[in-house]
C-alpha positions as CSV (number, residue, x, y, z in Angstrom):
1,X,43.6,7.2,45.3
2,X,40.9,5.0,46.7
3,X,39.0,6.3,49.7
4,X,36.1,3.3,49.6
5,X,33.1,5.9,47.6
6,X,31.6,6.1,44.9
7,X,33.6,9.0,42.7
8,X,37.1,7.0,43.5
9,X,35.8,3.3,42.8
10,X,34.6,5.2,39.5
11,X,38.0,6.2,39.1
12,X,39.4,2.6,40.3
13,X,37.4,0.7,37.2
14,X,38.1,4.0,34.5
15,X,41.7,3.2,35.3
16,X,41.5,-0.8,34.9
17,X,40.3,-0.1,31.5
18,X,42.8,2.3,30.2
19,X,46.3,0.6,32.1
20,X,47.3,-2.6,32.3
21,X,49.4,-2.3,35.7
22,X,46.7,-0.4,38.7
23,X,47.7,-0.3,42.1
24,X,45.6,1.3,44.9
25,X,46.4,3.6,48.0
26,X,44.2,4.2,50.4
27,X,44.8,6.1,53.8
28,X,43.5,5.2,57.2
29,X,43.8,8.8,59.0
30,X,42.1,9.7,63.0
31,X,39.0,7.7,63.5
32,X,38.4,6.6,59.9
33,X,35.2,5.4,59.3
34,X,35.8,1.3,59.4
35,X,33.2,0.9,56.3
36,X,34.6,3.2,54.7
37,X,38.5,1.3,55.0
38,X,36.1,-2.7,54.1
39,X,35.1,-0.7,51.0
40,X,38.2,0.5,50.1
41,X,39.8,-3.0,50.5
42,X,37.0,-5.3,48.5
43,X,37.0,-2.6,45.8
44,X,40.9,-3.2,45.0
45,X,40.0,-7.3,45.2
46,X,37.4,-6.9,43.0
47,X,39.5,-5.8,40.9
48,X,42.3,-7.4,41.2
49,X,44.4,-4.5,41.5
50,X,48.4,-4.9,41.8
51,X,49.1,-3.9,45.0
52,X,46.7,-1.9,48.0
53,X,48.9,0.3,49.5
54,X,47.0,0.4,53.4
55,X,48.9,4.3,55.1
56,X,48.4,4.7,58.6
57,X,48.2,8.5,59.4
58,X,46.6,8.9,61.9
59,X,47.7,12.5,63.3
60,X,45.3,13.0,60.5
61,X,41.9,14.3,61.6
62,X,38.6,15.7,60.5
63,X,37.8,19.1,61.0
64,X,35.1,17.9,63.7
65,X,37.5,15.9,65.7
66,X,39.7,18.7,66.5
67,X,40.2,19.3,70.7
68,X,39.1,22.8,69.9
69,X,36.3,22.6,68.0
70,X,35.6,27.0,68.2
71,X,36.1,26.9,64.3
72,X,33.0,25.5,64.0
73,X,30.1,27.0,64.1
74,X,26.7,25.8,64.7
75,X,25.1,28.0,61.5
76,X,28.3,26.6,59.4
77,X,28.1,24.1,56.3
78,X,27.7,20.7,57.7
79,X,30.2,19.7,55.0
80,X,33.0,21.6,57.4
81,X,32.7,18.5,60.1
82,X,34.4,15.9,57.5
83,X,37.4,18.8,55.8
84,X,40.5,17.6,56.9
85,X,42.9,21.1,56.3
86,X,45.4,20.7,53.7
87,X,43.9,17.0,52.9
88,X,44.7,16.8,49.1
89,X,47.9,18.5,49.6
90,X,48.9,15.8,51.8
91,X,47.6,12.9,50.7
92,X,49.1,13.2,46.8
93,X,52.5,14.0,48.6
94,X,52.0,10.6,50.0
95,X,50.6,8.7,47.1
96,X,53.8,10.9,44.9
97,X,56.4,9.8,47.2
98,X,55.4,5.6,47.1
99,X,54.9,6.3,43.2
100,X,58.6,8.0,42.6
101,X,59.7,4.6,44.4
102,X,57.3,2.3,42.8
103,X,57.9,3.7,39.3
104,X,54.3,5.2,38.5
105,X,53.4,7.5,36.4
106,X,49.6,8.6,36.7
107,X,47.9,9.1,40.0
108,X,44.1,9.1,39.4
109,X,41.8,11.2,41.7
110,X,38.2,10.9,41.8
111,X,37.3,14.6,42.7
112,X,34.0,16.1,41.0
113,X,32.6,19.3,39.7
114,X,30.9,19.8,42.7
115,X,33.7,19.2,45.1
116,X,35.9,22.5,44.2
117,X,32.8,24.5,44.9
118,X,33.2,23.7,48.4
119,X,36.6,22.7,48.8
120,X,39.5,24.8,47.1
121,X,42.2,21.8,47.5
122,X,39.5,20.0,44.8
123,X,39.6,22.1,42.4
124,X,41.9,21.6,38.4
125,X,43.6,24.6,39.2
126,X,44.8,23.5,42.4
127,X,45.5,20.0,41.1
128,X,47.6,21.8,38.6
129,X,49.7,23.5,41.1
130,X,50.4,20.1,42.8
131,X,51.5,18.6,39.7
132,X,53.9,21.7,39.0
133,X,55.1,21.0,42.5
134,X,56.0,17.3,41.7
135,X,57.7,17.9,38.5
136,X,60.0,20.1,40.5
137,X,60.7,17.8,43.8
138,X,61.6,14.2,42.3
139,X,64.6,13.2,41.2
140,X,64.4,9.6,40.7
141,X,62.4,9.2,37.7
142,X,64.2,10.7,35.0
143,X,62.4,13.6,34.4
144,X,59.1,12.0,33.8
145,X,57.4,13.1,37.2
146,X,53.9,11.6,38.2
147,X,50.8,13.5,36.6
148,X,47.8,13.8,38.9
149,X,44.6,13.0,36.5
150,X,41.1,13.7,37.6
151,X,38.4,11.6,35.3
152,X,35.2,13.4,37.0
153,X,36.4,16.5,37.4
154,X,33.8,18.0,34.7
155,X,31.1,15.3,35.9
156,X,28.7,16.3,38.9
157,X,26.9,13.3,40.8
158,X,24.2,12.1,38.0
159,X,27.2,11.6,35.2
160,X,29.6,9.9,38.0
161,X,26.9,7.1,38.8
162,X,25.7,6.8,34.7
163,X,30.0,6.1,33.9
164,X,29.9,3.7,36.9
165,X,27.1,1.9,35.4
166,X,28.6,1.8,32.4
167,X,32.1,0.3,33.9
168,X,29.8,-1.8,35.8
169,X,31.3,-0.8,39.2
170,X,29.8,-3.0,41.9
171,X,28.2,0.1,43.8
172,X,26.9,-2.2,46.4
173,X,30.6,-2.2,47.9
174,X,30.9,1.5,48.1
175,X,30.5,3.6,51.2
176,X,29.8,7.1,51.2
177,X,28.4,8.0,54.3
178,X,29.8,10.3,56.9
179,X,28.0,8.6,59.7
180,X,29.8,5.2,61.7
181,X,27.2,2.6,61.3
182,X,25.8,-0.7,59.5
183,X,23.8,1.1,56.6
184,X,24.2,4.6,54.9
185,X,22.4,7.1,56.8
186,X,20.5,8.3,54.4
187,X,20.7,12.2,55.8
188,X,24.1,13.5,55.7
189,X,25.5,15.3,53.0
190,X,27.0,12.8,50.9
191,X,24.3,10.2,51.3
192,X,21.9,13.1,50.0
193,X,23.7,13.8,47.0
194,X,23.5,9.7,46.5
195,X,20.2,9.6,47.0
196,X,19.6,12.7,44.6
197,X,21.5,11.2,41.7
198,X,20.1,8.1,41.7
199,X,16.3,9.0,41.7
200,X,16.9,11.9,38.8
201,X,18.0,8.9,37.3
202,X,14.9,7.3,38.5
203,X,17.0,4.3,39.6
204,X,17.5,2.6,43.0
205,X,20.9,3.0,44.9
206,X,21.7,-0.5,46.2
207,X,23.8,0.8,49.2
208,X,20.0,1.7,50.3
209,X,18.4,-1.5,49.3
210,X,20.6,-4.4,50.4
Protein backbone atom coordinates (compact mmCIF):
# COMPACT_ATOMS: atom_id res chain seq x y z
CA UNK A 1 0.00 0.00 0.00
CA UNK A 2 2.10 2.82 -1.22
CA UNK A 3 0.82 6.31 -0.65
CA UNK A 4 4.34 8.21 -1.79
CA UNK A 5 5.50 8.93 2.41
CA UNK A 6 7.76 8.06 4.41
CA UNK A 7 6.05 5.20 6.79
CA UNK A 8 4.88 3.24 3.41
CA UNK A 9 8.22 3.65 1.29
CA UNK A 10 9.59 2.12 4.77
CA UNK A 11 7.22 -0.55 4.33
CA UNK A 12 7.96 -0.75 0.36
CA UNK A 13 11.86 -1.57 1.03
CA UNK A 14 11.01 -3.88 4.49
CA UNK A 15 8.99 -5.94 2.05
CA UNK A 16 11.77 -6.08 -0.91
CA UNK A 17 13.85 -7.68 1.66
CA UNK A 18 11.73 -10.25 3.06
CA UNK A 19 9.66 -11.45 -0.54
CA UNK A 20 10.95 -12.07 -3.69
CA UNK A 21 7.74 -11.12 -5.74
CA UNK A 22 6.45 -7.06 -4.46
CA UNK A 23 3.91 -5.37 -6.21
CA UNK A 24 2.65 -1.83 -5.32
CA UNK A 25 -0.96 -0.18 -5.18
CA UNK A 26 -1.34 3.15 -4.86
CA UNK A 27 -4.74 5.10 -5.02
CA UNK A 28 -5.34 8.49 -6.72
CA UNK A 29 -8.66 9.57 -4.73
CA UNK A 30 -10.42 13.69 -5.04
CA UNK A 31 -7.68 16.13 -5.62
CA UNK A 32 -4.70 13.94 -4.63
CA UNK A 33 -1.80 15.81 -4.02
CA UNK A 34 0.31 15.35 -7.51
CA UNK A 35 3.74 15.01 -5.43
CA UNK A 36 2.37 12.90 -3.49
CA UNK A 37 1.20 10.37 -6.74
CA UNK A 38 5.47 11.31 -8.46
CA UNK A 39 6.54 9.81 -5.18
CA UNK A 40 4.51 7.06 -5.13
CA UNK A 41 5.54 6.16 -8.73
CA UNK A 42 9.60 6.67 -8.51
CA UNK A 43 9.42 4.76 -5.19
CA UNK A 44 7.94 1.44 -6.95
CA UNK A 45 10.89 2.19 -9.94
CA UNK A 46 13.39 2.41 -7.49
CA UNK A 47 12.67 -0.51 -6.67
CA UNK A 48 11.82 -2.32 -9.28
CA UNK A 49 8.72 -3.54 -7.90
CA UNK A 50 6.53 -6.14 -10.06
CA UNK A 51 3.76 -4.37 -10.99
CA UNK A 52 2.27 -0.48 -9.71
CA UNK A 53 -1.19 -0.95 -9.52
CA UNK A 54 -2.32 3.19 -10.32
CA UNK A 55 -6.69 3.12 -8.82
CA UNK A 56 -8.57 6.06 -9.79
CA UNK A 57 -11.24 6.80 -7.09
CA UNK A 58 -11.93 9.74 -7.14
CA UNK A 59 -15.44 9.98 -5.36
CA UNK A 60 -12.88 9.75 -2.70
CA UNK A 61 -12.31 12.91 -0.78
CA UNK A 62 -10.68 14.40 2.24
CA UNK A 63 -12.55 15.39 5.07
CA UNK A 64 -11.81 19.23 4.05
CA UNK A 65 -13.06 18.95 0.57
CA UNK A 66 -16.47 18.03 1.53
CA UNK A 67 -19.38 20.70 -0.05
CA UNK A 68 -20.39 20.91 3.55
CA UNK A 69 -17.61 21.53 5.43
CA UNK A 70 -20.05 22.25 9.06
CA UNK A 71 -18.12 19.14 10.49
CA UNK A 72 -15.38 21.10 10.89
CA UNK A 73 -14.62 23.22 13.27
CA UNK A 74 -12.32 25.97 13.46
CA UNK A 75 -10.97 24.90 17.30
CA UNK A 76 -10.73 21.13 15.72
CA UNK A 77 -7.40 18.97 15.18
CA UNK A 78 -5.89 20.26 12.04
CA UNK A 79 -5.24 16.51 11.32
CA UNK A 80 -9.37 16.29 10.67
CA UNK A 81 -8.83 18.39 7.15
CA UNK A 82 -6.77 15.28 5.43
CA UNK A 83 -9.26 12.07 7.27
CA UNK A 84 -10.92 10.61 4.49
CA UNK A 85 -14.14 8.52 6.57
CA UNK A 86 -13.91 4.90 6.35
CA UNK A 87 -10.28 5.39 4.35
CA UNK A 88 -8.56 2.04 5.56
CA UNK A 89 -11.69 0.26 5.30
CA UNK A 90 -11.86 1.09 1.84
CA UNK A 91 -8.71 1.12 0.54
CA UNK A 92 -7.70 -2.71 1.83
CA UNK A 93 -11.08 -3.78 0.27
CA UNK A 94 -9.50 -2.51 -2.86
CA UNK A 95 -5.92 -3.62 -2.49
CA UNK A 96 -7.90 -7.43 -1.21
CA UNK A 97 -10.04 -7.60 -4.13
CA UNK A 98 -6.83 -7.07 -6.96
CA UNK A 99 -4.78 -9.44 -4.53
CA UNK A 100 -7.59 -12.45 -4.49
CA UNK A 101 -7.19 -12.01 -8.48
CA UNK A 102 -3.52 -11.47 -8.54
CA UNK A 103 -2.81 -14.38 -6.09
CA UNK A 104 -1.22 -12.37 -3.06
CA UNK A 105 -0.96 -13.22 0.05
CA UNK A 106 0.42 -10.30 2.42
CA UNK A 107 -0.73 -6.74 2.04
CA UNK A 108 1.76 -4.49 3.93
CA UNK A 109 0.55 -1.27 5.53
CA UNK A 110 2.76 1.35 6.82
CA UNK A 111 0.53 2.67 9.74
CA UNK A 112 2.46 3.79 13.05
CA UNK A 113 2.05 3.93 16.71
CA UNK A 114 0.98 7.28 16.51
CA UNK A 115 -1.48 7.03 13.85
CA UNK A 116 -4.24 4.92 15.92
CA UNK A 117 -4.16 7.60 18.46
CA UNK A 118 -5.71 9.78 16.19
CA UNK A 119 -7.33 7.66 13.81
CA UNK A 120 -9.40 4.45 14.95
CA UNK A 121 -9.30 2.82 11.22
CA UNK A 122 -5.19 2.76 12.10
CA UNK A 123 -5.12 0.99 14.85
CA UNK A 124 -4.01 -3.49 15.25
CA UNK A 125 -7.28 -4.05 16.51
CA UNK A 126 -8.98 -2.65 13.71
CA UNK A 127 -6.56 -4.07 11.26
CA UNK A 128 -7.53 -7.32 12.90
CA UNK A 129 -11.16 -7.02 12.25
CA UNK A 130 -10.41 -6.34 8.46
CA UNK A 131 -8.42 -9.34 8.13
CA UNK A 132 -11.22 -11.45 9.94
CA UNK A 133 -13.44 -9.87 7.38
CA UNK A 134 -11.26 -11.10 4.38
CA UNK A 135 -10.87 -14.56 5.60
CA UNK A 136 -14.60 -14.71 5.48
CA UNK A 137 -15.45 -12.94 1.92
CA UNK A 138 -12.99 -14.70 -0.67
CA UNK A 139 -13.48 -17.53 -2.28
CA UNK A 140 -10.87 -17.88 -4.85
CA UNK A 141 -7.82 -18.57 -2.95
CA UNK A 142 -8.34 -21.74 -1.40
CA UNK A 143 -8.72 -20.90 1.93
CA UNK A 144 -5.53 -19.01 2.27
CA UNK A 145 -7.09 -15.33 2.45
CA UNK A 146 -4.66 -12.27 2.28
CA UNK A 147 -3.17 -11.18 5.80
CA UNK A 148 -2.90 -7.40 6.28
CA UNK A 149 0.71 -6.85 8.09
CA UNK A 150 1.66 -3.67 9.62
CA UNK A 151 5.74 -3.42 10.07
CA UNK A 152 5.58 0.06 12.09
CA UNK A 153 2.80 -0.42 13.92
CA UNK A 154 4.84 -0.48 17.34
CA UNK A 155 7.42 2.18 15.81
CA UNK A 156 6.55 6.09 16.32
CA UNK A 157 8.32 8.61 13.87
CA UNK A 158 12.19 8.47 15.27
CA UNK A 159 12.28 4.39 14.82
CA UNK A 160 10.37 4.63 11.25
CA UNK A 161 13.17 7.07 9.88
CA UNK A 162 16.29 5.04 11.92
CA UNK A 163 14.73 1.42 9.89
CA UNK A 164 14.58 3.53 6.66
CA UNK A 165 18.10 4.44 7.10
CA UNK A 166 18.96 1.24 7.66
CA UNK A 167 17.00 -0.25 4.39
CA UNK A 168 18.61 2.76 2.85
CA UNK A 169 15.23 4.05 1.57
CA UNK A 170 15.95 7.08 -0.78
CA UNK A 171 13.98 9.56 1.53
CA UNK A 172 14.67 12.30 -0.87
CA UNK A 173 11.68 10.74 -3.11
CA UNK A 174 9.16 10.78 -0.33
CA UNK A 175 6.46 13.33 0.12
CA UNK A 176 4.73 13.87 3.21
CA UNK A 177 3.26 17.07 3.08
CA UNK A 178 -0.35 17.94 3.25
CA UNK A 179 0.16 21.23 1.44
CA UNK A 180 0.12 21.29 -2.85
CA UNK A 181 3.41 22.74 -3.71
CA UNK A 182 7.18 22.40 -4.98
CA UNK A 183 8.83 21.75 -1.42
CA UNK A 184 7.36 20.36 1.93
CA UNK A 185 5.88 23.04 3.87
CA UNK A 186 7.51 22.70 6.67
CA UNK A 187 4.32 23.57 9.05
CA UNK A 188 1.57 21.16 8.73
CA UNK A 189 1.26 18.30 10.76
CA UNK A 190 2.99 15.72 9.07
CA UNK A 191 5.90 17.84 7.92
CA UNK A 192 6.26 18.68 11.80
CA UNK A 193 6.42 15.25 12.96
CA UNK A 194 9.33 14.98 10.01
CA UNK A 195 10.97 17.66 11.09
CA UNK A 196 10.75 16.43 14.81
CA UNK A 197 12.22 12.94 14.07
CA UNK A 198 14.90 13.90 12.26
CA UNK A 199 16.52 16.64 14.57
CA UNK A 200 16.04 14.23 17.87
CA UNK A 201 18.05 12.25 15.70
CA UNK A 202 20.13 15.25 15.18
CA UNK A 203 20.13 14.50 11.45
CA UNK A 204 19.03 16.55 8.43
CA UNK A 205 15.77 15.49 6.47
CA UNK A 206 16.71 15.89 2.79
CA UNK A 207 13.07 16.57 1.60
CA UNK A 208 14.09 20.04 3.43
CA UNK A 209 17.58 20.35 2.01
CA UNK A 210 17.45 19.54 -1.73
Amino acid sequence: MLSGGLDSATCLFWAKKKFEDVSAITFNYYQRIENERKAAIGLAKKVNVTKLLEIDIPFIRESSEFPNRRHLQSNRDSRELSYIPARNLIFYSIGAHYAEFLGIKWIIGGHNSHDGQFIRDATKDYIQKINFLFKQGRILCNDESCVIVLPLAEMDRKKIVNLAIQLDVPLELTWSCHNEGDRHCGQCYSCEQRLEAFNSLSMKDPVFHI
